[in-house]
C-alpha positions in Angstrom: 128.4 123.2 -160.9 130.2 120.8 -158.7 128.9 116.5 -157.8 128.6 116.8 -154.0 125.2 116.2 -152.9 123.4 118.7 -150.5 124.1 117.7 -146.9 121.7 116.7 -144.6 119.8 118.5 -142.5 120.0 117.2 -138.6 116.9 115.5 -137.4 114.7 118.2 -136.2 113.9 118.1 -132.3 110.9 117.0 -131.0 108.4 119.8 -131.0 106.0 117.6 -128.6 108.8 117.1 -125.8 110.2 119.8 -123.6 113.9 120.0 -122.3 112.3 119.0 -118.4 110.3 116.1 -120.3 113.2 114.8 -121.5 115.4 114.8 -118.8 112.7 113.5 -116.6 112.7 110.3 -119.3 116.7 110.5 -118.5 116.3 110.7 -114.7 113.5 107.6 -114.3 115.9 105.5 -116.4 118.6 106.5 -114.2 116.9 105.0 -111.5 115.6 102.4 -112.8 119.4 101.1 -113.7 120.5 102.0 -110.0 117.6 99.9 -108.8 118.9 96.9 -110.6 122.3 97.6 -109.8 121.6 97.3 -106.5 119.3 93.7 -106.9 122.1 92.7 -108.7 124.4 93.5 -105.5 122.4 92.3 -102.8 121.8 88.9 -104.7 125.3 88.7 -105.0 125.7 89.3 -101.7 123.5 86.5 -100.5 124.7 84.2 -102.9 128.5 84.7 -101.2 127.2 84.5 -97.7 125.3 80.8 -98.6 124.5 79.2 -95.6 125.7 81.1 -92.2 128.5 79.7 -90.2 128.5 82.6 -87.7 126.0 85.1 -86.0 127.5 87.8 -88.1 127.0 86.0 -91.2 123.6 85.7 -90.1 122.8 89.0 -89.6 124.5 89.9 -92.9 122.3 87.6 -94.4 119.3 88.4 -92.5 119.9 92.4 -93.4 121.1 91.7 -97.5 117.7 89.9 -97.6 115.3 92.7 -96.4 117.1 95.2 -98.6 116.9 92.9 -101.6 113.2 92.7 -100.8 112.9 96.8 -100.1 114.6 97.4 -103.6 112.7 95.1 -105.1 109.3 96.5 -104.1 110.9 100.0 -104.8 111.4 98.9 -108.7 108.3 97.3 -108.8 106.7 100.4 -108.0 108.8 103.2 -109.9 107.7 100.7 -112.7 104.1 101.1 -112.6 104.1 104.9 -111.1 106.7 105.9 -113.2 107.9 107.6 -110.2 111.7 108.6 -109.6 111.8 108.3 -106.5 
Protein backbone atom coordinates (compact mmCIF):
# COMPACT_ATOMS: atom_id res chain seq x y z
CA UNK A 1 0.00 0.00 0.00
CA UNK A 2 1.59 3.20 -0.88
CA UNK A 3 1.12 7.10 1.44
CA UNK A 4 -0.18 9.28 -1.47
CA UNK A 5 -3.60 10.46 -0.76
CA UNK A 6 -6.48 9.99 -3.46
CA UNK A 7 -6.45 13.03 -5.69
CA UNK A 8 -9.14 15.22 -6.06
CA UNK A 9 -11.84 15.11 -8.03
CA UNK A 10 -12.31 18.60 -10.20
CA UNK A 11 -15.17 20.64 -9.10
CA UNK A 12 -18.22 19.32 -10.84
CA UNK A 13 -19.94 21.80 -13.37
CA UNK A 14 -22.80 23.56 -12.66
CA UNK A 15 -25.77 21.38 -13.50
CA UNK A 16 -28.17 24.60 -13.25
CA UNK A 17 -26.17 26.71 -15.95
CA UNK A 18 -25.97 25.98 -19.60
CA UNK A 19 -22.83 26.61 -21.91
CA UNK A 20 -25.17 29.78 -23.66
CA UNK A 21 -25.90 30.89 -19.89
CA UNK A 22 -22.63 31.19 -19.19
CA UNK A 23 -21.23 32.87 -21.95
CA UNK A 24 -24.10 35.25 -21.95
CA UNK A 25 -22.69 36.07 -18.04
CA UNK A 26 -19.19 36.43 -20.08
CA UNK A 27 -20.53 38.59 -22.90
CA UNK A 28 -22.68 41.29 -20.46
CA UNK A 29 -19.45 41.60 -18.47
CA UNK A 30 -17.61 42.22 -21.57
CA UNK A 31 -19.63 45.00 -22.10
CA UNK A 32 -19.97 46.28 -19.17
CA UNK A 33 -15.79 46.69 -19.02
CA UNK A 34 -15.93 48.29 -22.68
CA UNK A 35 -18.54 50.69 -21.39
CA UNK A 36 -16.25 51.86 -18.70
CA UNK A 37 -13.35 51.86 -20.86
CA UNK A 38 -14.84 54.14 -22.85
CA UNK A 39 -16.08 56.75 -19.71
CA UNK A 40 -12.81 56.38 -18.67
CA UNK A 41 -11.57 57.72 -22.34
CA UNK A 42 -13.94 60.33 -22.97
CA UNK A 43 -13.32 61.84 -19.41
CA UNK A 44 -9.84 61.84 -20.21
CA UNK A 45 -10.47 63.36 -23.14
CA UNK A 46 -12.23 66.28 -21.66
CA UNK A 47 -10.01 66.61 -18.85
CA UNK A 48 -6.96 67.22 -21.74
CA UNK A 49 -9.07 69.53 -23.75
CA UNK A 50 -9.81 71.94 -20.37
CA UNK A 51 -11.04 75.01 -21.31
CA UNK A 52 -11.14 75.66 -25.38
CA UNK A 53 -8.75 78.02 -26.96
CA UNK A 54 -10.00 77.29 -30.55
CA UNK A 55 -13.30 76.42 -32.40
CA UNK A 56 -11.92 73.00 -32.90
CA UNK A 57 -11.25 72.43 -29.39
CA UNK A 58 -14.69 73.44 -28.88
CA UNK A 59 -16.27 71.16 -30.94
CA UNK A 60 -13.95 68.33 -29.62
CA UNK A 61 -15.19 69.22 -26.37
CA UNK A 62 -18.67 69.85 -27.25
CA UNK A 63 -18.76 66.12 -29.15
CA UNK A 64 -16.44 64.13 -26.15
CA UNK A 65 -19.16 65.49 -23.85
CA UNK A 66 -22.32 64.06 -25.56
CA UNK A 67 -20.65 60.76 -25.98
CA UNK A 68 -19.54 60.65 -22.39
CA UNK A 69 -23.27 61.35 -21.64
CA UNK A 70 -24.52 58.56 -24.45
CA UNK A 71 -22.17 55.86 -22.75
CA UNK A 72 -23.08 56.82 -19.71
CA UNK A 73 -26.85 56.37 -20.15
CA UNK A 74 -25.96 53.13 -22.16
CA UNK A 75 -24.22 51.61 -18.81
CA UNK A 76 -26.80 52.89 -16.75
CA UNK A 77 -29.10 50.92 -18.64
CA UNK A 78 -27.26 47.53 -19.58
CA UNK A 79 -27.01 47.78 -15.66
CA UNK A 80 -30.61 47.52 -14.80
CA UNK A 81 -31.80 45.47 -18.13
CA UNK A 82 -29.00 43.40 -17.97
CA UNK A 83 -28.99 43.90 -21.58
CA UNK A 84 -25.78 43.39 -23.90
CA UNK A 85 -26.43 45.63 -26.05
Amino acid sequence: MTDKAPAKAPPAPNMGESPDAREEIIQRRLVMIQLQSDLAYFQARLGLIGEPKTTNQEAQRRTFKLLHQAVGQQMIKARKTGAVK
